[in-house]
C-alpha positions as a LaTeX table, in Angstrom:
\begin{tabular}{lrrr}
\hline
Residue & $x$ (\AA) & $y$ (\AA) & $z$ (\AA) \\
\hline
Unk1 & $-118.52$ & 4.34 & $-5.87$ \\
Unk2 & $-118.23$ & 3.74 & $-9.35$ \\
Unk3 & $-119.51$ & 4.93 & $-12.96$ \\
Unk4 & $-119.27$ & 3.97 & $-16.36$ \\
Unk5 & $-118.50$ & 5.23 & $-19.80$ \\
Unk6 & $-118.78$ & 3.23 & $-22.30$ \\
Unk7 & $-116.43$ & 0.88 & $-22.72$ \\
Unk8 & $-114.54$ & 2.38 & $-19.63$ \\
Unk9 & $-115.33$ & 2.20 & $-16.16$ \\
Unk10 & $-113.99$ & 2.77 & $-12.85$ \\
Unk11 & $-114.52$ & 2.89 & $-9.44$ \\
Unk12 & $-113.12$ & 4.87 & $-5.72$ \\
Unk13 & $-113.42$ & 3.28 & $-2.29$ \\
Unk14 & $-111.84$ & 4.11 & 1.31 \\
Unk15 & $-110.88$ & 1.12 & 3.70 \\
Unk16 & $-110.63$ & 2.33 & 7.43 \\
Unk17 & $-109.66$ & 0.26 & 10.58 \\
Unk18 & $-109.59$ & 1.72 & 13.61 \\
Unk19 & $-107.50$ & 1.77 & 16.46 \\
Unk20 & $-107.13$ & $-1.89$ & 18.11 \\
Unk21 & $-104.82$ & $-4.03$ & 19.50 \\
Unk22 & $-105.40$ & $-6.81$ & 16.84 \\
Unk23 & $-103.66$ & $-4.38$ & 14.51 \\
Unk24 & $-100.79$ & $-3.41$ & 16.33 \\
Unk25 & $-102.68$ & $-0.37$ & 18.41 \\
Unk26 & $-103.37$ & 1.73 & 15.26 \\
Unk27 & $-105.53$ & 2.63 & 12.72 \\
Unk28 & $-105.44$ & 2.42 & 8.65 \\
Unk29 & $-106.38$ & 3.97 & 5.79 \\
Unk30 & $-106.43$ & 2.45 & 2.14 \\
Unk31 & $-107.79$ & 4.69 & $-0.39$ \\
Unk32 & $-107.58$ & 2.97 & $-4.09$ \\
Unk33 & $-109.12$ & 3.40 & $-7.77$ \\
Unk34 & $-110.02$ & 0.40 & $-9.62$ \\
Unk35 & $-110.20$ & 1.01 & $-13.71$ \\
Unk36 & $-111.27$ & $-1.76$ & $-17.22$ \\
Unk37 & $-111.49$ & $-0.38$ & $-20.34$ \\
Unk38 & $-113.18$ & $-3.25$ & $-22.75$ \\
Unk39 & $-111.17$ & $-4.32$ & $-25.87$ \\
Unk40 & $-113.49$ & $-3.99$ & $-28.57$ \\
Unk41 & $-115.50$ & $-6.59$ & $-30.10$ \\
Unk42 & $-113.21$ & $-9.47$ & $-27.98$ \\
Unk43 & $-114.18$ & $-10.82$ & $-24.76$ \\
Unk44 & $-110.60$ & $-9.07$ & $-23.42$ \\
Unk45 & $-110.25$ & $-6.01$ & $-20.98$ \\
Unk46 & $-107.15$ & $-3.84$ & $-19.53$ \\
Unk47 & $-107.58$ & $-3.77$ & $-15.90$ \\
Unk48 & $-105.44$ & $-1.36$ & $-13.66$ \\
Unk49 & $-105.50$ & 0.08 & $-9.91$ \\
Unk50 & $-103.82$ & 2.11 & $-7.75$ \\
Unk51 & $-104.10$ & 2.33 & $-3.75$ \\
Unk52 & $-102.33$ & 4.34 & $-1.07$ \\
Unk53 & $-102.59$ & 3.31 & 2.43 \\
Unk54 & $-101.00$ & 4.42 & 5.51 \\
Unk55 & $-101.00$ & 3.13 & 9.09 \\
Unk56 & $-100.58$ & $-0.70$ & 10.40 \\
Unk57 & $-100.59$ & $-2.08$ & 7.33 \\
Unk58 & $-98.86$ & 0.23 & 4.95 \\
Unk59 & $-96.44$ & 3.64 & 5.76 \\
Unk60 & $-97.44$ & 6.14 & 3.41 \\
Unk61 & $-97.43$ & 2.97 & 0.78 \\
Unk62 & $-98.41$ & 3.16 & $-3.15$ \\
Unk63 & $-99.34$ & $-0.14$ & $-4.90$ \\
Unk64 & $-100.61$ & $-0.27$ & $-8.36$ \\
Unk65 & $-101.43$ & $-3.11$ & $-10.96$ \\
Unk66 & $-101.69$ & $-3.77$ & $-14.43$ \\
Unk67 & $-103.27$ & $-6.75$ & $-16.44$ \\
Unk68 & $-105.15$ & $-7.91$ & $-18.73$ \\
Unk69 & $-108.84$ & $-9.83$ & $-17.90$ \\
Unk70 & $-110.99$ & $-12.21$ & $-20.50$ \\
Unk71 & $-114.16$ & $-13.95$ & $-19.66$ \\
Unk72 & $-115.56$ & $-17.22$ & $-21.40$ \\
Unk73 & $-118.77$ & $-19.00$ & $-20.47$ \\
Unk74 & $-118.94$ & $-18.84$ & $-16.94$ \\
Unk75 & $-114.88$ & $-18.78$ & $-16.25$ \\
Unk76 & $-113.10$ & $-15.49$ & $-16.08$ \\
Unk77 & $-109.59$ & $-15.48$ & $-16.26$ \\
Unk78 & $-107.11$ & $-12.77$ & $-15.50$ \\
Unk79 & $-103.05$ & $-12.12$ & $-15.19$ \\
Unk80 & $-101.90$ & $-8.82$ & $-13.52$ \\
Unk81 & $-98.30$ & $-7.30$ & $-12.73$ \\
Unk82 & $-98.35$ & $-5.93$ & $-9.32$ \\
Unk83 & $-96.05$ & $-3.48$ & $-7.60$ \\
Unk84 & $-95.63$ & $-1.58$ & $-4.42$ \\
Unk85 & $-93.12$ & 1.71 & $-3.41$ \\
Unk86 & $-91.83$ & $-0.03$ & $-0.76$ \\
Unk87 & $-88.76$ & $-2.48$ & $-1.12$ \\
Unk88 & $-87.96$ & $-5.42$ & 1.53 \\
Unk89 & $-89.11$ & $-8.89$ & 2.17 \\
Unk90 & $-92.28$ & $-10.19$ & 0.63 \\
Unk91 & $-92.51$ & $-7.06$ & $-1.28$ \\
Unk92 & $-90.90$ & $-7.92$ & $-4.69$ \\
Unk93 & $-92.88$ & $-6.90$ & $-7.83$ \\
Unk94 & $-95.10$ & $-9.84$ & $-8.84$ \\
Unk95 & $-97.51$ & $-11.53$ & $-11.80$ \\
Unk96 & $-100.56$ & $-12.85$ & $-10.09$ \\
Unk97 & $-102.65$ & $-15.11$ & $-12.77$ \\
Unk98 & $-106.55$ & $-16.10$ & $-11.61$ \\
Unk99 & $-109.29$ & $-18.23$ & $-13.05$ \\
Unk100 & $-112.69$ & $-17.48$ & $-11.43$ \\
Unk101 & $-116.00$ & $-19.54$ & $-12.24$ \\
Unk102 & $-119.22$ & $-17.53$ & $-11.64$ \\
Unk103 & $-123.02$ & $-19.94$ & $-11.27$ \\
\hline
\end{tabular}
């Protein structure tokens, strides 16, 4: 579900898996907000989200991002700084960069 307002929008969603064995035998939840707000007059927009999830993928886990996204022609580009609330392997804070092409 999402709305706009102007030069903001933002959007809600729920993930669910149920119980199964590919998943260890449990189910999970992820519940997350997506947000942009446009930059002005420039083809530039601050992008953000935050999630919680909690079952075979996640235990009572918060992850949230913050970037930056531009689009030019038919390429959109984005870099983000990720982080979760968990520490351990393969959980270290990160910068993800993306180029996308849309036709």
């Amino acid at each position: 579900m999402g709305r706009s307002f102007g030069a903001f929008s933002t959007s809600f969603g729920v993930a669910y898996a149920p119980d199964q064995g590919n998943i260890g035998s449990t189910d999970n939840i992820y519940l997350y907000n997506s947000s942009a707000l446009a930059i002005g007059d420039t083809p530039f927009s601050l992008i953000g989200s935050i999630g919680w999830e909690d079952g075979a993928f996640g235990d009572d886990k918060v992850d949230w991002s913050l970037g930056l996204s531009a689009s030019w022609k038919s390429l959109d580009f984005s870099a983000s700084y990720i982080d979760t609330s968990k520490t351990g392997d393969l959980l270290d804070a990160t910068v993800v960069f993306s180029v996308g092409v849309s036709f």
